[in-house]
C-alpha positions in Angstrom: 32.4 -4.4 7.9 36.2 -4.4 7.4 36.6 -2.0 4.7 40.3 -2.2 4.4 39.9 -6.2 4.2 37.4 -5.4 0.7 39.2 -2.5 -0.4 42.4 -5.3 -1.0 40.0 -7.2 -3.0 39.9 -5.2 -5.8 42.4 -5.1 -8.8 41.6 -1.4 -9.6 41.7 0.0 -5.9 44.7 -2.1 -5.4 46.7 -0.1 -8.6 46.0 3.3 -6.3 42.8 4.2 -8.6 40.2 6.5 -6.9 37.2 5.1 -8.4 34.0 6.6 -7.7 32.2 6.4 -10.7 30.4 3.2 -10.1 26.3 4.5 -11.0 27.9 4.2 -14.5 29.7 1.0 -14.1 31.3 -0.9 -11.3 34.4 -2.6 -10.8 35.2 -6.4 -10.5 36.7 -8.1 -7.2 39.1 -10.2 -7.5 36.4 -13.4 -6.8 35.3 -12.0 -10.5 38.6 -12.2 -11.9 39.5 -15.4 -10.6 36.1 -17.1 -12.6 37.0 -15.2 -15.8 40.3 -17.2 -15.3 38.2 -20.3 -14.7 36.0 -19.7 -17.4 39.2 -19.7 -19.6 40.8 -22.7 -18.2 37.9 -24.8 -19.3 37.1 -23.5 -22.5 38.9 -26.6 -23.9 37.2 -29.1 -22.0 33.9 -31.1 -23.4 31.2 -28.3 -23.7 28.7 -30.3 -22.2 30.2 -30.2 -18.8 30.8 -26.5 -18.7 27.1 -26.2 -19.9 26.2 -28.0 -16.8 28.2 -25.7 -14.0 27.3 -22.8 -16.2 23.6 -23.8 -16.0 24.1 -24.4 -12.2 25.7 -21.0 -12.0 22.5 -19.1 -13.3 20.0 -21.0 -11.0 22.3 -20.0 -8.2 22.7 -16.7 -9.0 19.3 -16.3 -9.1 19.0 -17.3 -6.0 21.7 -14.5 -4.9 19.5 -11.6 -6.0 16.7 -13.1 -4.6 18.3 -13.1 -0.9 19.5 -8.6 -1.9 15.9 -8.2 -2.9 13.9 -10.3 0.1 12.3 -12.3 -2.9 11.8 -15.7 -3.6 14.1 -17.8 -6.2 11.0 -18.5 -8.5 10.0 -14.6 -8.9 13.3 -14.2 -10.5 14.4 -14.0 -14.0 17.9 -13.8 -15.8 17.5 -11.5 -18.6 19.6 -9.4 -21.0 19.1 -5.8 -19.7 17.0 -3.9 -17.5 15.2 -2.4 -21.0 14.6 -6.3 -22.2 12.9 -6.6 -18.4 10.1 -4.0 -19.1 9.6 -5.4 -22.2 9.1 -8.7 -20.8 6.2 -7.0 -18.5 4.9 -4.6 -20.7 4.3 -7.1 -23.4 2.4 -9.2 -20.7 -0.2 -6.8 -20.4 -3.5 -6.9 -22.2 -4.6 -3.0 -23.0 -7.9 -3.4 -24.0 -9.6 -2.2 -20.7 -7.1 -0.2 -19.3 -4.7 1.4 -21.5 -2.6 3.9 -19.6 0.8 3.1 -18.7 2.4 6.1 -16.3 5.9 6.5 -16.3 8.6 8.8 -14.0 9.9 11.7 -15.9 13.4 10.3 -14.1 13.4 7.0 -15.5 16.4 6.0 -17.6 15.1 6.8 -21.5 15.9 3.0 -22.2 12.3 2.0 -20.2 10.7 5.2 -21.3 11.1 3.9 -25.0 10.0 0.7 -24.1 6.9 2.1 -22.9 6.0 4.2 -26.0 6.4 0.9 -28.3 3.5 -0.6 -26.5 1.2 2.5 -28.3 1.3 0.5 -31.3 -0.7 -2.2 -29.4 -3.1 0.8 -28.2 -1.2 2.0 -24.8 -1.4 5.9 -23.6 1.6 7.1 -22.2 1.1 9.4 -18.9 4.2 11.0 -17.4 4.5 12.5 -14.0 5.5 14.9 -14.1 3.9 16.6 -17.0 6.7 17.8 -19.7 4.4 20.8 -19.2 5.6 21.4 -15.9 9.7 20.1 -15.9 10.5 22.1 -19.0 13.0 21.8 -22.3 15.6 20.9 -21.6 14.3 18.7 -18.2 14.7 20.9 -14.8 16.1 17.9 -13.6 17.4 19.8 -10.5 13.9 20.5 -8.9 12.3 17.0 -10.3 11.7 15.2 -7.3 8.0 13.6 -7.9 6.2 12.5 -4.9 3.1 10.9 -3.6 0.6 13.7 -4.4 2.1 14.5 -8.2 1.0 10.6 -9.0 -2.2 10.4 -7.5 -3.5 13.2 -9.9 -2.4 10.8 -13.0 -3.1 7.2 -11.9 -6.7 6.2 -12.6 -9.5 3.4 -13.4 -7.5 3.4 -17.2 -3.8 2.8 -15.3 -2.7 -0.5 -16.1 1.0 0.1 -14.7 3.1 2.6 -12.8 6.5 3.2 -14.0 8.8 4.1 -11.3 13.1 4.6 -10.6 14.4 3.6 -7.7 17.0 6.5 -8.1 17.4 9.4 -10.6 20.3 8.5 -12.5 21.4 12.2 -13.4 20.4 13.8 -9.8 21.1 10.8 -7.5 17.6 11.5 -5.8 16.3 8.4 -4.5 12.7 8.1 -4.1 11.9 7.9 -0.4 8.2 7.4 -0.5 7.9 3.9 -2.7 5.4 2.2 -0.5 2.8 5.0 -0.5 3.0 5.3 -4.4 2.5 1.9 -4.5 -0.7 2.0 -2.0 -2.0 4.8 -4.4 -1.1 2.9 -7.5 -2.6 -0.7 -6.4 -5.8 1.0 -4.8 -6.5 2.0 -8.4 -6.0 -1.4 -9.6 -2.6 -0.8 -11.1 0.9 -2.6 -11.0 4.1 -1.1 -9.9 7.5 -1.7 -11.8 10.3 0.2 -10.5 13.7 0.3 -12.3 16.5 -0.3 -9.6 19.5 -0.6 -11.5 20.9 2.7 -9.4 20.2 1.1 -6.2 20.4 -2.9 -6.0 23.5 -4.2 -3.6 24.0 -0.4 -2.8 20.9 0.4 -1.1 18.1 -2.1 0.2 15.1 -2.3 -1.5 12.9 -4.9 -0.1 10.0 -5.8 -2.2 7.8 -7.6 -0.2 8.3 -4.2 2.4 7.2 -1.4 -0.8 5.1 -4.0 -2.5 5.8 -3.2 -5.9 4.8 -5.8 -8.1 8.1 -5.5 -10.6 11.6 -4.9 -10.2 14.2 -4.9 -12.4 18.3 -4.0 -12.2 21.4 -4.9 -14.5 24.3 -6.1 -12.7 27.0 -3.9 -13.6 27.2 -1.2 -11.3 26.5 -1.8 -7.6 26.3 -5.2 -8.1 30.0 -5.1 -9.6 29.6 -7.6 -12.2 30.2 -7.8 -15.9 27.7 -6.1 -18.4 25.3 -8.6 -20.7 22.9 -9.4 -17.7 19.9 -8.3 -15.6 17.6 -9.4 -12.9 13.2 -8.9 -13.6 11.5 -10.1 -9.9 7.8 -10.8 -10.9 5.6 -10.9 -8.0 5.0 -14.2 -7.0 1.0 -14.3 -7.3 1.7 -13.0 -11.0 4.2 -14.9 -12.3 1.4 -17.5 -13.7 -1.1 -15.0 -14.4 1.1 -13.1 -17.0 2.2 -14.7 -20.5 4.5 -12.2 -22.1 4.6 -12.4 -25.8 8.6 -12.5 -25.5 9.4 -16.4 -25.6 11.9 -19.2 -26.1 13.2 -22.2 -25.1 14.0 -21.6 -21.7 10.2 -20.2 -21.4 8.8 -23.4 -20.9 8.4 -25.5 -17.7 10.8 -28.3 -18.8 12.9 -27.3 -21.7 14.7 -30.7 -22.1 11.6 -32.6 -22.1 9.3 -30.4 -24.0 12.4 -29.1 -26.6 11.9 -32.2 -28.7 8.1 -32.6 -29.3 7.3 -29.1 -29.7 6.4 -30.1 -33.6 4.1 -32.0 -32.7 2.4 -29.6 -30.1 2.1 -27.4 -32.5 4.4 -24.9 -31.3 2.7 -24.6 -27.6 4.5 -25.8 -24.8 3.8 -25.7 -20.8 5.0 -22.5 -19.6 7.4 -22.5 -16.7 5.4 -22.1 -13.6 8.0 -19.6 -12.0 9.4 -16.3 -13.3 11.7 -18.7 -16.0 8.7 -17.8 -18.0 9.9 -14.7 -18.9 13.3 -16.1 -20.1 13.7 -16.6 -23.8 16.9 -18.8 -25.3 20.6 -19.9 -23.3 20.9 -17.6 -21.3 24.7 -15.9 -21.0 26.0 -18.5 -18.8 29.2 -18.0 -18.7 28.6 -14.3 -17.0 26.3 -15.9 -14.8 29.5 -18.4 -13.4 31.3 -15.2 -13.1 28.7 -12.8 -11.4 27.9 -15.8 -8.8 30.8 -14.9 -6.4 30.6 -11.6 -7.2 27.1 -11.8 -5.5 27.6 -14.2 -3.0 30.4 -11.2 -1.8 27.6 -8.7 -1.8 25.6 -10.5 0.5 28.4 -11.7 2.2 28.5 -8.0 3.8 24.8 -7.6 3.3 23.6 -4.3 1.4 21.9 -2.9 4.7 26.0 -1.9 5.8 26.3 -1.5 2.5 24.2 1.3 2.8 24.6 2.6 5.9 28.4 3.0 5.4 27.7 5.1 1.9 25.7 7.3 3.5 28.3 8.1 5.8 30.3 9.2 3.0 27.8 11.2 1.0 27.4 13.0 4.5 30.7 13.7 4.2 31.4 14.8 1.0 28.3 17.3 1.5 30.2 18.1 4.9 33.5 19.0 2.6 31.8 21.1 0.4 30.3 23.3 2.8 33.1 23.7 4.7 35.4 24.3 2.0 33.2 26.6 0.1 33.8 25.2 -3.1 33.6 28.1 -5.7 33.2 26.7 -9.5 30.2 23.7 -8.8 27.4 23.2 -7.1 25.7 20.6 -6.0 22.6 19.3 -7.5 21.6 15.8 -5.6 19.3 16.7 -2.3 20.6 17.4 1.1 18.6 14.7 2.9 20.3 11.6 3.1 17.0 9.5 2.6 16.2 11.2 -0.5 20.1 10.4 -2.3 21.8 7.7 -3.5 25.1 9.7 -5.3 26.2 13.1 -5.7 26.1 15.2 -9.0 27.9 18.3 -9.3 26.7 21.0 -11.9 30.0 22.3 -13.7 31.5 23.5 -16.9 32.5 21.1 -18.9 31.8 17.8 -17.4 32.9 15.8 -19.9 36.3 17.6 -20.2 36.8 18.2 -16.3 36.4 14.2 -16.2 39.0 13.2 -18.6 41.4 15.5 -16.3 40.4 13.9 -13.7 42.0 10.2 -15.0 45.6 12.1 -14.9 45.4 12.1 -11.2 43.9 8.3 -11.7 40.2 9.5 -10.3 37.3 8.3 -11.8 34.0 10.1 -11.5 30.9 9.8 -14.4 29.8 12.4 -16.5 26.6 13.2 -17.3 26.4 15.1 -20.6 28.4 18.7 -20.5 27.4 20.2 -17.5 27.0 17.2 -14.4 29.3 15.1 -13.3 28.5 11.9 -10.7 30.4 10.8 -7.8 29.1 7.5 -6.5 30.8 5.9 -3.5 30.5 2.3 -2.6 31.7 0.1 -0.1 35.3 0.0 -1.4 36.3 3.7 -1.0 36.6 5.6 1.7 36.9 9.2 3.0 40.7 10.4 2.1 39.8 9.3 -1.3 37.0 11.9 -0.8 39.5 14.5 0.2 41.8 13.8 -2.8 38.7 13.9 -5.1 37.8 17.6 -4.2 41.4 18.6 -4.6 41.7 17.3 -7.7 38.5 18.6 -8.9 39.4 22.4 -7.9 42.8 21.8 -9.2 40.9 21.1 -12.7 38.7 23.5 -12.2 41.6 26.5 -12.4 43.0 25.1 -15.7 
């Protein structure tokens, strides 16, 4: 991977910027830029052809995040957010028999919330771990659920496993997927895992863990605009699960079917692929503009990707113990299969990171006492240096 060559390709890196905030949002390549600028040269031209590329666009960029994800085209869905995607599954499931939905303590609140709407249609929330046993506020620094602490919740009443690919506050990445999904299908249960932190930065490969759900937006390691997100329904599911979410891109032929549905009473033929789970036109115009964005990711293909960012997160832990930075600590975990970013505990996060812009570094903080540092592919290790410099220097105001 030339990382010089893709460092170039970037307006924001190219303007000196040390950006390294990218678990809160990415940055666009210039591939991005240039559809933006395509999208506005043909804003004048007869909307029924853009329609058409657009429409070609999302179909294709389905396709993209298919190839990240090892899944097929037709187990993918285009939807607004990675919130709208668990709603899309949880309103799929029946809850008469089994009723209990269990949910990571580290998922993002956004699916937590989700979950706890789906009480009203007689759901029992579960979460692992017990707020008995993480505290108020959340210990988030010694949350790291495994194996073991979900085989004492999921039982014969589990109807799904809630999971995150990656603590978005601690950058710990859970390293022991498959087994929890072993645990979680022997019971009978699905597996949805929020993957937002993770997809094009790390590989998750679903047919390898086995999880029967995945969903990620696209705007930070995938580096494309906000408005959009990817659901991956397992294939053997996709026709076995009518959410109550629908529209007119639902069904198995919209053009066909969109004119008669008086008629039919309202039904129509639901799409036999994860379409199903789509409701009305789709943001198409973010979809022409993510498409090269993704093609790029695969392009270099997440496995170096990976690889090359945990070379730098070794490094930055490297730094820090050499150093002996006084003032922070860090709060992610030491082994390198178990993180995904680095979070810092210090004073004033929020403050510290507005300093930070005046020597045009970028980092994301995490309420008033964390900030995130999250490498990708397009920074690289004297940016580290200049980071930690910075940071002390902020630290001593």
């Amino acid at each position: 991977m030339k990382i010089e060559e893709y460092r170039n390709r970037f307006p924001i890196i190219k303007r000196g910027v040390n950006y390294q905030a990218t678990c809160g949002i990415g940055i666009l390549p210039d591939v991005g830029v240039q559809a933006i600028e395509d999208v506005k040269n043909t804003s004048t031209e007869i909307p029924e052809v853009n329609f058409d590329n657009f429409l070609n666009a999302h179909e294709e960029l389905k396709v993209e995040f298919a190839k990240i994800i090892n899944a097929e085209p037709g187990e993918i869905a285009l939807v607004q957010s990675t919130s709208a995607a668990a709603c899309r599954i949880l309103n799929s499931l029946d809850y008469k028999k089994r009723n209990k939905i269990v949910v990571s303590a580290l998922s993002f609140p956004g699916i937590s919330f989700a979950c706890y709407a789906q009480q009203k249609r007689g759901a029992k929330i579960s979460f692992v771990p017990s707020p008995q046993k993480i505290g108020s506020p959340v210990d988030y620094d010694n949350l790291r659920p495994g194996p073991t602490d979900y085989e004492k919740s999921i039982d014969a009443k589990t109807i799904l496993v809630v999971l995150t690919g990656t603590c978005y506050r601690t950058g710990f990445r859970q390293d022991k997927l498959k087994e929890i999904v072993k645990i979680a299908h022997d019971k009978g249960a699905y597996v949805f895992i929020d993957d937002g932190q993770l997809s094009g930065h790390f590989v998750e490969d679903v047919k390898e863990s086995g999880v029967d759900f995945l969903s990620s937006t696209t705007y930070k390691y995938l580096l494309c605009p906000t408005g959009n997100a990817f659901l991956y329904v397992k294939k053997k599911l996709v026709e076995k699960l009518e959410s109550l979410d629908r529209g007119w891109f639902s069904g198995e032929d919209f053009m066909e079917t969109f004119p008669y549905w008086l008629e039919n009473k309202g039904r129509h033929r639901l799409s036999k692929t994860a379409n199903r789970f789509e409701l009305g036109v789709p943001r198409l115009p973010l979809d022409y503009i993510s498409l090269p964005v993704l093609k790029m990711i695969n392009e270099i293909g997440v496995k170096n990707i990976e690889n090359y960012t945990k070379c730098l997160l070794d490094y930055y832990s490297q730094r820090i113990t050499e150093d002996g930075y006084a003032g922070f600590e860090t709060k992610s975990p030491y082994n390198s299969e178990q993180r995904s970013h680095l979070t810092i505990k210090i004073p004033n996060a929020q403050r510290v990171s507005v300093e930070l812009r005046k020597y045009n570094t970028a980092v994301e903080p995490s309420g008033e006492e964390v900030i995130r540092i999250a490498p990708h592919f397009y920074n690289i290790k004297e940016e580290i240096d200049e980071l930690l410099i910075n940071l002390r220097k902020t630290l001593k105001k």
